[in-house]
N, C-alpha and C positions, 0 to 999 in steps of 0.2 A: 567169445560166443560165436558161434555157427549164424553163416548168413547166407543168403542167396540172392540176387539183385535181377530185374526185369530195365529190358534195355531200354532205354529214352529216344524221345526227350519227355520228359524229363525222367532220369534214371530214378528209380524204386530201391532200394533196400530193405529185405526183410530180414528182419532178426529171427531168427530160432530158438525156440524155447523146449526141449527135451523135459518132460514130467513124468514121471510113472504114473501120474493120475488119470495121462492124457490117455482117452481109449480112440479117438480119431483125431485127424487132424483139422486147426480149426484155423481161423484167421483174424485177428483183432486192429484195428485204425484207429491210435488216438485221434481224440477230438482237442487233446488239447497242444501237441508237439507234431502231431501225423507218423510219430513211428507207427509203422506195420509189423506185427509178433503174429509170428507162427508159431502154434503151442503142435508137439505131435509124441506119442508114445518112443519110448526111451530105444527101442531097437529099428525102429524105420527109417530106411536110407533115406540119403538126402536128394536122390533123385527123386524121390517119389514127392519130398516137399517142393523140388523144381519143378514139375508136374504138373501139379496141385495150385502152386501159384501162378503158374502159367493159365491154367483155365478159370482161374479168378480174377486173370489181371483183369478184365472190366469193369470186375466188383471192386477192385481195388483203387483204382484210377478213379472212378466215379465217387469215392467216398473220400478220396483225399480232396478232390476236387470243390464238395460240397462243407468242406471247415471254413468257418467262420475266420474272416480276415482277422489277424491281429492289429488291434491298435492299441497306441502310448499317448494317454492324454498329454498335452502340453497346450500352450495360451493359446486362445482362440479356437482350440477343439472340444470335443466331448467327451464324458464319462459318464456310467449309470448311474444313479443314485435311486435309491428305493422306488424301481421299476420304472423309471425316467432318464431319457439324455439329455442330461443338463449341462448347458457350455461354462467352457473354463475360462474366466477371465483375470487380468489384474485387479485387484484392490490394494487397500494398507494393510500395516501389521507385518507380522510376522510370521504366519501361518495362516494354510490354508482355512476356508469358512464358508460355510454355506449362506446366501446373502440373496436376498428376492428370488429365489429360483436359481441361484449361480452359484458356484464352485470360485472363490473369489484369492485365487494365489499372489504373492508378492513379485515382481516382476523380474524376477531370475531364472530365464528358462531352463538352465543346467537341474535347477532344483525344483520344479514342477510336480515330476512323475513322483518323488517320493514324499512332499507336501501332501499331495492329491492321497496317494497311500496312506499315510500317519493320518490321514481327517478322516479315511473310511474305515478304516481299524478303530480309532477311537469313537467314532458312532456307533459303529458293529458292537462295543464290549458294553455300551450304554444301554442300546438297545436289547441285545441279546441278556443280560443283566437284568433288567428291569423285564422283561417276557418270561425268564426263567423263574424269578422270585413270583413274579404275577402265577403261575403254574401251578409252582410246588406249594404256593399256599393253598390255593382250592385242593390242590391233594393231600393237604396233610403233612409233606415230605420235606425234607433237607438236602442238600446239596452240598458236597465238597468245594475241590476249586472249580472255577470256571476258567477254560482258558482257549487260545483263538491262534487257528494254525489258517495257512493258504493250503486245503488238502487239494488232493485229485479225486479221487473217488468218493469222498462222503463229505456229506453236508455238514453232520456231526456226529458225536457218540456220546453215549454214557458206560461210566468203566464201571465192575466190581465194585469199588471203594465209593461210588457217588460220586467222581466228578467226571463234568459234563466239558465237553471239545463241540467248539463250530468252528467252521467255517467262516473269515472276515467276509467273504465275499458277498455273504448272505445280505449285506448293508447297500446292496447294488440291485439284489433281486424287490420285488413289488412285498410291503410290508406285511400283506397275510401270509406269505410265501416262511420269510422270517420267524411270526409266529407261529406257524406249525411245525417249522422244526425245532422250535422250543419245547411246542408242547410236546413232540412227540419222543425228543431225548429226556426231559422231564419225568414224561409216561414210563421209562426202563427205569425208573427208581423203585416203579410198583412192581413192574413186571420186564424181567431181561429176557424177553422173545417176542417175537410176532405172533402170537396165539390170537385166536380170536378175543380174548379176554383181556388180550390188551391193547386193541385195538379198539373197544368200549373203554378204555381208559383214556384213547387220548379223545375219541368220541365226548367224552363227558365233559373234559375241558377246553375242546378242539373244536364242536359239532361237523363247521363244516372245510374240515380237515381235507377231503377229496379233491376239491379246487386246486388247491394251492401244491397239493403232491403231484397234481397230473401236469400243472408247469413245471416244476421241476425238472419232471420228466422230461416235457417237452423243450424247454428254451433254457436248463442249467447250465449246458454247457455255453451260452451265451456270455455267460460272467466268466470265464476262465479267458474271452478274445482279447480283454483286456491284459495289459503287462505296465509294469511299474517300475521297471530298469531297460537299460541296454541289452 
């Protein structure tokens, strides 16, 4: 892949992205990694992307600069839980547990971050599970499988066939957050589009669905600062 880089400190690299779709050229900063992608139509030099990212670099620098630090829970730190930083400490057992307010791991710090992991996935399918069946019963509806990825871009989906994809992470956001995007992957079993029509569908089992979408908006990519390995 095509790249172009702005001098440092600290050095920039931009990826290149050639699409015939693209009719101008544009510029995207993950929130979650900080790659920088230049998307730009299939016949435009690459000077003209050096160019281009040269009179950005302020937009650019400024929006690397504003991602959210990464952290790796381990003992004695924090991790979200259902729109809370709840600290992680030892207890017994053998697996992670939610305990008066705490995140309570067995005292082997090597194995922390994927304890911590396994206890928020398995809330996530509990929760997500029991909001999905709470949904499709006021609607009438059935669902396939249920099943739970770390995505990037979507919180969740509903496929053709009926079954519904979320996001683990969702067990870290504030719990109406959680249930609207239940209800709202739920709602595509009546209707597979954003019509206004089905927008009164998650209205009906959703009301006050608007809240909870406009955090998203705002604070989702909060859940992605956290990391679970090396």
């Amino acid at each position: 892949m095509e790249q172009i880089e702005l001098a440092g400190p600290p050095l920039v690299t931009i990826l290149i992205r050639r699409t015939r779709q693209a009719r101008r050229l544009s510029l995207r900063v993950s929130q979650l990694d900080g790659r920088v992608t230049m998307s730009l139509p299939m016949r435009t030099p690459l000077r003209e992307a050096k160019v281009f990212a040269t009179e950005k670099e302020g937009w650019i620098r400024g929006t690397l600069a504003k991602r959210p630090e990464i952290e790796r829970p381990m003992i004695d730190g924090k991790v979200l839980f259902q729109g809370v930083e709840v600290d992680v400490v030892t207890g017994p057992g053998r697996v992670a547990r939610f305990v008066d307010g705490q995140i309570t791991v067995p005292d082997n710090p090597a194995r922390v971050m994927s304890r911590v992991a396994a206890f928020l996935k398995i809330t996530a399918r509990h929760r997500l599970t029991e909001a999905s069946d709470r949904y499709a019963a006021q609607l009438g509806v059935s669902y396939g499988r249920l099943s739970l990825r770390d995505t990037r871009s979507r919180w969740g989906s509903c496929s053709s066939e009926g079954n519904l994809m979320y996001s683990w992470r969702l067990i870290m956001a504030p719990p109406e957050v959680l249930d609207y995007v239940a209800a709202h992957e739920v709602s595509h079993l009546l209707e597979m589009n954003h019509s206004p029509q089905y927008w009164r569908v998650v209205g009906g089992i959703y009301p006050q669905y608007k809240a909870p979408r406009g955090w998203l908006r705002q604070h989702g990519q909060q859940l992605h600062r956290f990391r679970f390995s090396d």
